[in-house]
N, C-alpha and C positions, 0 to 999 in steps of 0.2 A: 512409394510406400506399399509394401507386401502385408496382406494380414494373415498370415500365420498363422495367429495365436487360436488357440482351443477356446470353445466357448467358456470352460471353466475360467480360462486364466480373466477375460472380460466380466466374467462377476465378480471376482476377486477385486478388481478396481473398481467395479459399482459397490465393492463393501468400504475400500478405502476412500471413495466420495461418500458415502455415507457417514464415515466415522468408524466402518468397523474394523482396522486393520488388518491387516494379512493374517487370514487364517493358514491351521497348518492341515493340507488338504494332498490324504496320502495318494497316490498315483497321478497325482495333476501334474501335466507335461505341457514342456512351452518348444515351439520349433522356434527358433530364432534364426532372422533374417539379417544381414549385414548393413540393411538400411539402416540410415538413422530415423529415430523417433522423430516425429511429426509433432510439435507441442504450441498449441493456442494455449495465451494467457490474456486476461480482460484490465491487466495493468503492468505498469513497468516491474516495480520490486519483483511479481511472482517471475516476472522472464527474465529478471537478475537472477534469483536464484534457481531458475531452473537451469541457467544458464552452469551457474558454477559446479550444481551436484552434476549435472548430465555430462558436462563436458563435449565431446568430441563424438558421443550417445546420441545428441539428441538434436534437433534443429529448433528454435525457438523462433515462434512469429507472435507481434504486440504489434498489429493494423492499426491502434488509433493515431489520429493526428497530432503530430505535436502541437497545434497551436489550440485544439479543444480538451476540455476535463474528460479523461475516460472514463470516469465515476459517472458522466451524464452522455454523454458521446453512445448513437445509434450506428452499429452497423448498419450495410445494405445489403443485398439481398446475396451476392456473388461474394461478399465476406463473410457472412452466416453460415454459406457454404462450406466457405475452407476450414471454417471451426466445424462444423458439421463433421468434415473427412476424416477430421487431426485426431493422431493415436491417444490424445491425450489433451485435454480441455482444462484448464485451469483458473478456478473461479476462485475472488478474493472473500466471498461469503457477505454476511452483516450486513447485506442490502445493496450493496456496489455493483456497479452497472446492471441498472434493470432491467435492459431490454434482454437477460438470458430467462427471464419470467416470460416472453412475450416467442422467443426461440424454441423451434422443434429440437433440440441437443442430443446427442446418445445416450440417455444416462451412465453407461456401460465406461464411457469413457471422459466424465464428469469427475473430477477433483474439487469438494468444495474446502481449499485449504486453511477455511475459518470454524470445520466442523467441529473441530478437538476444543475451542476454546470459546464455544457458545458461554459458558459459565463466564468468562472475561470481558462478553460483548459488553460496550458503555453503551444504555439509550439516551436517547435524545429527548428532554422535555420538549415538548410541543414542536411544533409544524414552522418552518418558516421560507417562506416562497420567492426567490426572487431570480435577477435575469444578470445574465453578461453573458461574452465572450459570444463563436460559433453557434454555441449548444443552446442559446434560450435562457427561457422560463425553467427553473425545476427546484426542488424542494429539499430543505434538510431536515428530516425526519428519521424516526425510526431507531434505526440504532447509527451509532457513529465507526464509519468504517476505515478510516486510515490506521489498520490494526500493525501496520508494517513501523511505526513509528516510536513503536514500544519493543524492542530489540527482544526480550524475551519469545513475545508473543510472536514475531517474523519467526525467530529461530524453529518453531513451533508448525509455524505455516510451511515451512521449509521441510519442516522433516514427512510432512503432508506429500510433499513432493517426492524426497526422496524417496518412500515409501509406494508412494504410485509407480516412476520409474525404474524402480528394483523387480518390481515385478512382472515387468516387460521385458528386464534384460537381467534376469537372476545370474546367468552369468559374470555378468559386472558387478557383480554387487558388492564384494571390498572395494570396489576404487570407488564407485559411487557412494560410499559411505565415507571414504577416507577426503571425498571433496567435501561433502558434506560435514564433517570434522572438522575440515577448514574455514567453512564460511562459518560454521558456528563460534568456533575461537574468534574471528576478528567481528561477529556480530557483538560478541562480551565485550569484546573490546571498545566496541563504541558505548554500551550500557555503561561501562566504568566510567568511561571520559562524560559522559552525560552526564552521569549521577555528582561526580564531583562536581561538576561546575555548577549542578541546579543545587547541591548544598552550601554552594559554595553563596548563591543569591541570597539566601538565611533570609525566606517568603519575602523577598522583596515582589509585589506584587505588578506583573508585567498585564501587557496590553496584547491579544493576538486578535490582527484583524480578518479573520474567518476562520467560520467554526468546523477547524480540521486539526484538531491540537489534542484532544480528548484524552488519546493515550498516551500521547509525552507529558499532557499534565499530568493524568494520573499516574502514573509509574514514578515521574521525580518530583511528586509532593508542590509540585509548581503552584503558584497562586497566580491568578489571574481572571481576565473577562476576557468573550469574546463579543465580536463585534462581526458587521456584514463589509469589508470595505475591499475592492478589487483594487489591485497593486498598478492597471491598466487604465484605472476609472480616475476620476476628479470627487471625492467624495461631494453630495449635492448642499444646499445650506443647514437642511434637517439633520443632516449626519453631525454636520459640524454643532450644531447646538447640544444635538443627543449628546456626543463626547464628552463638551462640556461639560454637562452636568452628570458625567457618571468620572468624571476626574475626579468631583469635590468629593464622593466615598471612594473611589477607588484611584489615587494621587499615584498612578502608573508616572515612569518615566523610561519605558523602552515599549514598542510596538512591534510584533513580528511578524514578519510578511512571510508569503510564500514565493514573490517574486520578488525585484526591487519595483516599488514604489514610485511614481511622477516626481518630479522636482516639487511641482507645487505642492502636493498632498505633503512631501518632506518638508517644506517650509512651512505648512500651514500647522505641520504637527510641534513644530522646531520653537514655532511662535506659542505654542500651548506649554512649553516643556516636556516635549514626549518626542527622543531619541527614535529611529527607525532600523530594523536589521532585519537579515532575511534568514528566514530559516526556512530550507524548501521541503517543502510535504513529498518531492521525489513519487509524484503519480504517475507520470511522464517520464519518458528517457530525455534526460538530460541534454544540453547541448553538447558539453563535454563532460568526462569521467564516466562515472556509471555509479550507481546506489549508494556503495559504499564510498568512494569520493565527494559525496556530495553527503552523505552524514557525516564525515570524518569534517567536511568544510561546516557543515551544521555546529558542530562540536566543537571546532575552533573558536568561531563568530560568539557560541554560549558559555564558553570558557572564558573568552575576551570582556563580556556582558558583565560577569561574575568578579571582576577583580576589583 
């Protein structure tokens, strides 16, 4: 990785991590290197889509484990690093992964690609703590960040990107928009099949068990409760009585998971009248496909829900 670039061209991306766009800043000159860009991102979706506007531009590295939440998941000290080096740092904003609070980062070369749509961030009433998986103990507060889950607001986050990387490689910058044209067409594309099938539920009122849904409710009008239940876990006796008596006002009959579900917690729900399906929040790179594959299968699953 060569840096080239003019100090000017490095504030220009500390404007577009800001929020301020690409200003138009007369004499400013970029030497460009044949390397490809260096691009840390702190979730999957953003390395999906950096992947697709950059193409062949750019190199994209997402360190977390697959088997922990990168929303909660700490780097170490020699991963820090490498996002430290990277041309280009990709943050999903609204409070997701907090150890970049705790991280010395370049600001220079920070993308927070949830700056443009603070006015759309959903908060979180109140605090709620609890534990699974690698990662622990940690808390859902503050605001709700699975912003990737509302196809508008991605397509938005994306153009965050494009916009960072255009100005690294101005010389690419029709074909890098012309990728970016295309993920946007087939992002609408999944909003459409979305939208039909959640109108298609006419507020049948659904069950999600954790609270990572925020913006697919709000965007398709969805009615529903969330609830705290890991798809790894055995819900404990407490769960099970809570459910109970949040059926008698809220008489769900489908549950949506982010992963599939135990046998038993599927039988135990099966025995209540509550159907189980998965719809994957796609925080994590997938085992197979990649983003759009795995909405497009979201989209089938909620389409199927809907008939």
């Amino acid at each position: 990785m060569k840096w080239l670039k003019t100090i000017g061209v490095l504030g220009v991306v500390f404007l577009i991590g800001c929020g301020g766009g690409k200003p138009d800043t007369p004499g400013e000159t970029v030497e460009e290197t044949t390397d490809k860009l260096v691009i840390y991102t702190v979730n999957y979706p953003l390395a999906y889509f950096a992947e697709r506007i950059g193409g062949d531009l750019i190199e994209v590295h997402f360190p977390a484990p697959g088997d922990e939440d990168p929303a909660f998941w700490s780097p170490d000290a020699d991963t820090i690093a490498a996002y430290q080096a990277a041309d280009l740092i990709l943050l999903n904003g609204a409070g997701y992964a907090k150890w970049v609070d705790r991280a010395a980062l370049p600001s220079s070369r920070v993308v927070d690609t949830s700056e443009g749509i603070t006015d759309y961030l959903l908060p979180i009433e109140g605090t709620v703590t609890h534990s699974h998986g690698p990662e622990g103990e940690h808390e859902h507060g503050g605001y709700a960040f699975t912003t990737w889950l509302d196809p508008a607001l991605a397509i938005q986050q994306a153009q965050a990107i494009e916009a960072a990387i255009s100005v690294l490689r101005p010389n690419d910058e029709p074909e890098i928009h012309q990728r970016m044209e295309s993920l946007k067409s087939d992002l609408f594309d999944i909003d459409g099949r979305l939208q039909v099938a959640a109108e298609a539920l006419g507020g049948e009122i659904l069950l999600f068990s954790h609270p990572v849904y925020q913006y697919l409710i709000s965007r398709y009008g969805l009615k529903g409760v969330e609830v705290h239940w890991e798809p790894d876990e055995v819900p404990n006796g407490h769960a099970w009585e809570h459910l109970e008596e949040l059926l008698k006002s809220h008489p769900a009959k489908w549950m949506l998971w982010e992963g599939e579900p135990l046998e038993e917690t599927v039988a135990g729900l099966a025995e209540l009248g509550v159907e189980s399906m998965v719809f994957d929040s796609c925080g994590n790179r997938p085992d197979e496909g990649d983003y759009l594959a795995v909405m497009a299968a979201n989209a089938v699953r909620l389409e199927a829900l809907a008939r």
